[in-house]
Each structure stands twice: as C-alpha cells, then as structure tokens.
N, C-alpha and C positions, 0 to 999 in steps of 0.2 A: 736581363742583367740582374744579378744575385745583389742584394745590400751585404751580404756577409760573402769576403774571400779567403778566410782562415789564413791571410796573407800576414798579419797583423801580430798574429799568437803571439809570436815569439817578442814584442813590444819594438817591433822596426815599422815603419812607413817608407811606402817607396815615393819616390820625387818625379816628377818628368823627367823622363830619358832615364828611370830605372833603377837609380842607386838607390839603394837601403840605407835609410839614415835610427838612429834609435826616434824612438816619439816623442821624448825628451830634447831633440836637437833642436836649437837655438830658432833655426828656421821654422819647424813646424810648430813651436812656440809661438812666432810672429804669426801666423798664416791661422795658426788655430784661435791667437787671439782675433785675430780679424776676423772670422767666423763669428767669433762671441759679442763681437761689436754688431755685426749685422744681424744678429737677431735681437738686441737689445734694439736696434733703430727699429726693426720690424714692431715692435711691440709700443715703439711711440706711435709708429704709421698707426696701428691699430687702435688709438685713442683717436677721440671726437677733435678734429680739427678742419682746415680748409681741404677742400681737396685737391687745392693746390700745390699746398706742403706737403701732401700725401703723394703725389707725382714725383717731387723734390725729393721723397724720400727713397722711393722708387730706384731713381736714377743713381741715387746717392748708392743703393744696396747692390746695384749691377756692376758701379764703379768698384765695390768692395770686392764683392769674386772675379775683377780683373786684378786687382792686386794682391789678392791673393795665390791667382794661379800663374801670377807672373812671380811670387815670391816659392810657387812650389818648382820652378823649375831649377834642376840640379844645373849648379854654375857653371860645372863641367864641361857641360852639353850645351853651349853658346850656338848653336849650329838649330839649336831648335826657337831661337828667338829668332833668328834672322836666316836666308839662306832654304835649297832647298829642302829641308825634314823642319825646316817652319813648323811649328804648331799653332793651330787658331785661335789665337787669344789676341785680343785687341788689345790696343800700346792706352799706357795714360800720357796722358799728355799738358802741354799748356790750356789749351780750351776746357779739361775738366777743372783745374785750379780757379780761372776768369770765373767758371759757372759758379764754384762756391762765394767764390767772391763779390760778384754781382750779387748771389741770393744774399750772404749777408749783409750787403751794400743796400738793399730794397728792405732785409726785415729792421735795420738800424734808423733808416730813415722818418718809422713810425714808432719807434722809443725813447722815452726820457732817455739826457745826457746819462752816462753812469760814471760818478762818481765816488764810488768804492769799490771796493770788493762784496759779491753780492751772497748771502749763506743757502746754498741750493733746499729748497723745500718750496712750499708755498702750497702746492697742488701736486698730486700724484703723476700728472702727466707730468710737470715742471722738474720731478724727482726723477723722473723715469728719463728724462735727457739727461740732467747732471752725469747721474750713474754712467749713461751712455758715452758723455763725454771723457768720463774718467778712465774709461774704457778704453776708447780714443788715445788718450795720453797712454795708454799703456803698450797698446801696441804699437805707438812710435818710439816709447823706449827701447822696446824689444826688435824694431827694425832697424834702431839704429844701432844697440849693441849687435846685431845679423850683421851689420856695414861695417862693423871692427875686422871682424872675422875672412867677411865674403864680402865684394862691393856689393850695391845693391844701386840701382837704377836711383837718382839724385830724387827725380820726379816725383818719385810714390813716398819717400817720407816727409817732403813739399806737400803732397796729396792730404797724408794722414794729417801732418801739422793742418791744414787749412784747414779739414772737417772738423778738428776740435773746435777751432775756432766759431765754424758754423754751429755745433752743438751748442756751446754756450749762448750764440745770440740766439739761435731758435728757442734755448729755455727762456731768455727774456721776452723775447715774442709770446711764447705760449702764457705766460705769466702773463704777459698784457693781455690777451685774446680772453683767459678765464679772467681778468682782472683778479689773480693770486697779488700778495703784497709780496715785493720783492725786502726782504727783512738785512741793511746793511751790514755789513761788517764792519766795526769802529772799535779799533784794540784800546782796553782798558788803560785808561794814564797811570800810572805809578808812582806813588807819592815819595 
C-alpha cells in the first residue's frame, strides 16, 4: 500500500463509502482534530510516568481512531455502520465512558480537594496535558458544530467531553506524581 494516492491533489478527501468531501469539511475538521489529540496524548504516554497510565493512555488513543473512523463515515451510507456492507469498526459505547470515569474516580481519590481553578504549567509533562486537553475541548466543539449539520452518534461527543475531563485530572495527577506546585487561579479584587 502507497502512503501517497494523488487522490488528494485536487484538496478533496474521500469518507467511507466514497464521497469526496473538500478537506476543509466540518467533518474532516473533527476527525483531523482527533488525530491531533491523539498524538499530543502519544507524546504524554511518551514521558516518565507509571506504566499504568501508560496503558490508560494506550486505550484511551485506540478509543480515538474509533471515533474517528466512525466520524469519517459518509452519513449517507448508514448501511456501512450497521447491516450487511458493515465496515469493521468497533462501536463506542457506555463501558468506554464508566472506564474514563473510574480512571478519573481512582486518579482524584489521591489529590488534594481543588478549590479553584488551576493555571496549567508547573512541569513540562503537566503542560503537555493542559495543551492536550485543550485539544480535547476543541474537537468537541467541532463535533458538536458536525451534529448541527449531520447528527452524529450522542455517544462520542459524551466520549470526547469525558476525556477532557480525564485530561485535566491526569494533569493534577502528574503534577502530584512530579510534586509540580499546582499555582491557583484567584482573580484580582477591584477596588
């Protein structure tokens, strides 16, 4: 298999089941940004932490290129989600949601209460989630403006909101783990 189809030139991408959309479409938007999330997660996985979290994170980036390729299927072509010309792509589901939510249920249980809003820095790893999460936020904006347009499956923008969620407590976790000082946010009084 060729990395280059010269399919591309002309500035279209094709969707499952075929249709040319521009590469600027809203969808490939969403899908590209979820690509850009999962390599930013790749690149936390790739700093010094447990190898536990490393697992977490794992799971967390397989979850990613199902929501993705379940967001590059052309809506047209319903017949390739279910049905037989099914393509094999795993469904997300309720049990992926519980998992983020147990992991951050188990990384919260060993951090101080938090009490403000916290200013992302501290340590490089600790940056290197923020960013990620930011990330995160971004392509739930962009899957929910997709779901203005084109429904899109309830589940997966449930999915993305939850991983933010997990980002930021992973960055409080990692900030505990380096013992990084977590530096609060307390908006200046006005006199």
């Amino acid at each position: 298999m060729k990395i280059y189809t010269k399919t591309g030139d002309d500035g279209t991408t094709g969707l499952f089941g075929g249709t040319r959309v521009p590469k600027h479409h809203i969808r490939i938007e969403s899908y590209g940004t979820l690509d850009e999330l999962n390599s930013w997660i790749g690149l936390i996985r790739d700093q010094p932490m447990e190898d536990s979290t490393k697992q977490v994170l794992i799971r967390i980036q397989e979850k990613l290129f199902t929501v993705g390729a379940l967001l590059a299927i052309d809506p047209e072509k319903e017949r390739l989600k279910s049905g037989k010309d099914r393509l094999n792509i795993p469904k997300i589901g309720t049990g992926d949601l519980n998992f983020l939510e147990t992991e951050i249920d188990l990384m919260e249980q060993h951090l101080p209460p938090m009490t403000h809003f916290i200013l992302p820095g501290g340590h490089t790893t600790v940056s290197y989630c923020h960013i990620t999460r930011t990330i995160c936020r971004r392509a739930e904006r962009l899957v929910s403006q997709l779901n203005d347009f084109e429904p899109v499956d309830p589940i997966l923008l449930s999915y993305i909101n939850r991983l933010s969620d997990f980002l930021f407590v992973l960055a409080r976790k990692l900030s505990f783990d380096v013992q990084a000082e977590e530096i609060k946010w307390i908006p200046e009084k006005r006199d």
